[in-house]
C-alpha angles and dihedrals in degrees: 000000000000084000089053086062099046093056093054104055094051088051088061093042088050108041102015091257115159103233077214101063087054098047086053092043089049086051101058092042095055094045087057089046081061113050085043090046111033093020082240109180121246090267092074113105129193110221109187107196100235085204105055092008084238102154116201124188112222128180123207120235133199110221105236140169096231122028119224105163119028091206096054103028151048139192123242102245092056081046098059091042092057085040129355098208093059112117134188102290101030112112123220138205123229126191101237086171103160131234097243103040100103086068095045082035092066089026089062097031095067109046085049086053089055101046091038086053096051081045099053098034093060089037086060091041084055099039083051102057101032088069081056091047110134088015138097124259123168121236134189117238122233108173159339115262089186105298101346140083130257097198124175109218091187132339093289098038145085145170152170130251105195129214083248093057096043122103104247106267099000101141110194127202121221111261086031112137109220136165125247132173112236097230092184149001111220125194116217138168078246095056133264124343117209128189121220130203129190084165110039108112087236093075088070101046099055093045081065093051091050096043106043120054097203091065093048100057091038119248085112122055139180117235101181149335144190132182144188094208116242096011115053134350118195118200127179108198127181132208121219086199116064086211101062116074100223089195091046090046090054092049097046131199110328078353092285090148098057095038096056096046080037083057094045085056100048092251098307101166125239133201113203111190125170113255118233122179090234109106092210097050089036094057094046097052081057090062100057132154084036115083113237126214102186138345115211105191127194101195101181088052093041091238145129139176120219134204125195136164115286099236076050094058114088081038091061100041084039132187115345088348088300101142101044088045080050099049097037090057094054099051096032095225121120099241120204111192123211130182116229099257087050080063100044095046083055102040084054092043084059097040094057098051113098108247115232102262086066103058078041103066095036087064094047082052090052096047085052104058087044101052085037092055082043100064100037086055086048095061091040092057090049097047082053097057088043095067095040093059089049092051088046093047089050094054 
């Protein structure tokens, strides 16, 4: 049984399997063998000697005066032979182990080392990637499985990286090392399941944490971002220390920060602008590289207009309307953009309506000269009358 413990040691150096997990396992497998096999009682245990391997079957006996039932009971006087300071009551344990166990013993053991092995391997898989659940981690593709991935993320472990999760046009070549965010650690009868990103924003955002000191120990944050993989990325970020440039510590020296996390992700481009809690700077800075004239913000509605120069225009709305979507979705405002000579066509169009006191007091103008013709025809009239009835009365 010394081999058995041997094994077993170099099982737990090897896989991370606690010796421990498998000696209770064996247990529980032998002590079934036996109540199927001997038609042992439920008072039979299996003790396995963590030190030799040597496995004994006891049974547990209640002292008694009288005995009823052999396997659940023993007399006094047996008690005292086996101790002498057993009393009725005590109970007492007796080794049953059978002739043939050594055999069943071997026999169980090692079909519970194999299944324990397949259970703990893919409990410490799991237990291993879940710490790295919502992080980066770099694998090494193997091979297309149609249009996903096959990518080993170390010797024992594999995953997939889907079409859906794959940057438009990236093409990878088997033995590339590439980075990936882990989305979600999934447990299965089949083992885990991990999900596996190359376009989720927060792979962006951890390469930053990972490439720029001050982020990582926390003088630099990042307040938001927001990507259309493989095209554009836009990132605010914020420093708690007026003397360090959040922008400038993003960028690095000669940009060397941005262009290596610019190089993990095939060239995809990136816009860093500093983050203010004012809605109109804020929204200006979005809008970079584009310059902006004035920012008119609604913040109950969540709106803003926007005027740029008009040679400005088709670069801040950008390609396909990229750069305005971008910069909408980080501030969370909806963002209408107007050139300058689009203001200035409105601003006379409304200048030139009359505003509504004027047609006001047109109308109270109006309603005079009636009433006023109204009541000069209405004396007329009378004075008219007035001289009719005297003629009529004459003749």
């Amino acid at each position: 049984m010394s081999e058995l413990i041997a094994a077993l040691n170099q099982l737990e150096k090897e896989k991370g399997i606690d010796k421990d997990v498998i000696m209770e396992a064996i247990e529980n497998s032998l002590l079934a063998a036996c109540k199927r096999d001997f038609g042992s009682a439920d008072n039979v245990v299996v003790n396995m000697d963590r030190e030799t391997g040597d496995i004994y079957v006891y049974a547990i006996k209640e002292v008694v005066d009288e005995v009823y039932d052999p396997a659940l009971e023993i007399s006094l006087g047996k008690a005292k032979a086996i101790d002498q300071n057993l009393n009725l009551g005590d109970t007492v344990r007796i080794e049953i182990t059978p002739k043939d166990f050594g055999r069943i013993a071997a026999m169980h053991a090692r079909s519970v080392i194999v299944q324990k092995i397949k259970e703990e391997e893919r409990r410490v898989v799991y237990d291993h990637f879940y710490c790295k659940e919502k992080d980066i981690v770099t694998g090494v593709v193997q091979r297309y499985v149609g249009e996903n991935v096959n990518v080993s993320l170390d010797d024992k472990t594999d995953a997939l990286l889907m079409k859906s999760e794959q940057i438009r046009g990236e093409v990878f070549k088997p033995t590339e090392r590439i980075k990936l965010y882990i989305v979600e650690v999934k447990e299965t009868n089949r083992g885990p399941r991990i999900l596996v990103s190359r376009t989720h924003p927060d792979l962006v955002k951890r390469l930053f944490e990972k490439e720029v000191a001050e982020i990582q120990d926390g003088t630099v944050e990042i307040k938001n971002i927001v990507r259309e993989a493989g095209s554009r990325t836009k990132m605010a970020v914020w420093s708690n220390d007026k003397n360090v440039d959040p922008v400038g510590a993003c960028v690095g020296l000669n940009g060397a920060r941005v262009n290596a996390i610019v190089n993990d992700l095939k060239g995809e481009k990136i816009d860093i602008i500093n983050w203010n809690e004012d809605p109109c700077v804020f929204i200006e800075n979005a809008l970079s590289p584009s310059k902006v004239v004035s920012v008119a913000v609604d913040v109950e509605e969540k709106s803003a207009e926007v005027v740029v120069p008009d040679y400005q225009l088709s670069l801040a709305i950008g390609k396909e309307g990229q750069n305005a979507r971008l910069a909408a979705r980080l501030t969370g405002y909806k963002i209408d953009i107007k050139s300058e000579s689009q203001a200035a066509e409105e601003a006379a169009k409304v200048s030139e309506e009359p505003e509504a006191d004027e047609f006001e007091i047109e109308e109270d103008l109006f309603n005079e000269e009636i009433n006023d013709d109204f009541v000069e025809d209405a004396e007329n009239t009378e004075e008219a009358v007035e001289d009719f009835d005297a003629e009529d009365i004459e003749e």
